[in-house]
N, C-alpha and C positions, 0 to 999 in steps of 0.2 A: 767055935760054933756060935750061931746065931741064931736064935729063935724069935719068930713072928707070929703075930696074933692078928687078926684081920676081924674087927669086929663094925657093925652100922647100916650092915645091909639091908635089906626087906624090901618089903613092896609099894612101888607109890605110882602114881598116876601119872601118864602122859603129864611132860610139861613142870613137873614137880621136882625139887630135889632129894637128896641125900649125900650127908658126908662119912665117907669110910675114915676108919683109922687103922695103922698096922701099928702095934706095940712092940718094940725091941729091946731083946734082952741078950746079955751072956757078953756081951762087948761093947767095946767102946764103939759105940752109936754116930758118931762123927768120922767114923773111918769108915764109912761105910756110904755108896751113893744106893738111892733107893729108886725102886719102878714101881710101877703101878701094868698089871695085865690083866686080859681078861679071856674068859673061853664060853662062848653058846655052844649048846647042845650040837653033835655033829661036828663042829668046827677046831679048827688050831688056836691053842693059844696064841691069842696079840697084842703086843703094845699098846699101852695107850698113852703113859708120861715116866718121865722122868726124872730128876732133881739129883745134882750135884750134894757133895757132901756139909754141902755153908750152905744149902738154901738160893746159892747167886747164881744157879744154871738151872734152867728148868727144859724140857721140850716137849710136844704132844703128838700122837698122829692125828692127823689131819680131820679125821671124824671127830676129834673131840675140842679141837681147838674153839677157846669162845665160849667154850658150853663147861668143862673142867679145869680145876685149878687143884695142882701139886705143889703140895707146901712139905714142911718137917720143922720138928721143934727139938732141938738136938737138945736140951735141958730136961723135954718128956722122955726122951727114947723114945719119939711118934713123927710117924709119916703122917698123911692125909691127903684126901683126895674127894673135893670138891665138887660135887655134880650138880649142875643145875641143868635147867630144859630137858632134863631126859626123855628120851624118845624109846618107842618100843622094842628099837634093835638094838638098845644098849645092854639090855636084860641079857645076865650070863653070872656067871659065877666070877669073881672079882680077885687077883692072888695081887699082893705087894712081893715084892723079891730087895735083896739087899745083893750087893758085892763090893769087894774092896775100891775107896774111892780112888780113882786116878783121871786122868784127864777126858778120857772118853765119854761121849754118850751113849750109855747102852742101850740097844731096842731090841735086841737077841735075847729069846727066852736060854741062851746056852750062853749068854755073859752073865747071868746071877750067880752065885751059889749056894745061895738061901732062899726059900719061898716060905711062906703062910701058909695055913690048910685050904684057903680062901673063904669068901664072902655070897651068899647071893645076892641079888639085884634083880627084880622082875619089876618090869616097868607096866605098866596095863596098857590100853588104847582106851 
């Protein structure tokens, strides 16, 4: 098992940042590649980055590309996830997911098999 803590969210102004962190425990943290999702009100959860288990593979959807940056310190047992320029439609509740590392990149909320309780995130205008 794998437990995630997703802590850094809150409220900030168009245009402002904030960096989330998910904290990993209960295994070995390097066997593991991490995501980053997210879900607004109404809506499905979706993609937004991802990262390899070294850190050397990252990817984004395409709303976030430029504006987020997905890192991990496998020495903390910490993801993060970098937000600048935020905009008002990023605002959602924010989940990190872990699953076993292997070659893929995953953007399926049904490739994890670990999530966070998540994060909020409300952006203002």
């Amino acid at each position: 098992q794998v437990q995630l803590v997703e802590s850094g969210g809150g409220l900030v102004q168009a245009g402002g940042s904030l960096r989330l962190s998910c904290a990993a425990s209960g295994r070995t943290f390097s066997d593991y590649a991490m995501g980053w999702f997210r879900q607004a009100p109404g809506k499905e959860r979706e993609f937004v980055a991802y990262i390899n288990w070294s850190g050397g593979i990252t990817h984004y959807a395409d709303f976030v590309k430029g504006r987020f940056t997905i890192s991990r310190d496998n020495a903390k047992n910490t993801a993060y996830l970098q937000m600048n320029t935020l905009k008002p439609e990023d605002t959602a509740v924010y989940y990190c997911a872990a699953r076993r590392a292997d070659s893929m990149v995953a953007v399926r909320t049904t490739s994890y098999a670990y999530w966070g309780q998540g994060t909020q995130v409300t952006v203002s205008s």
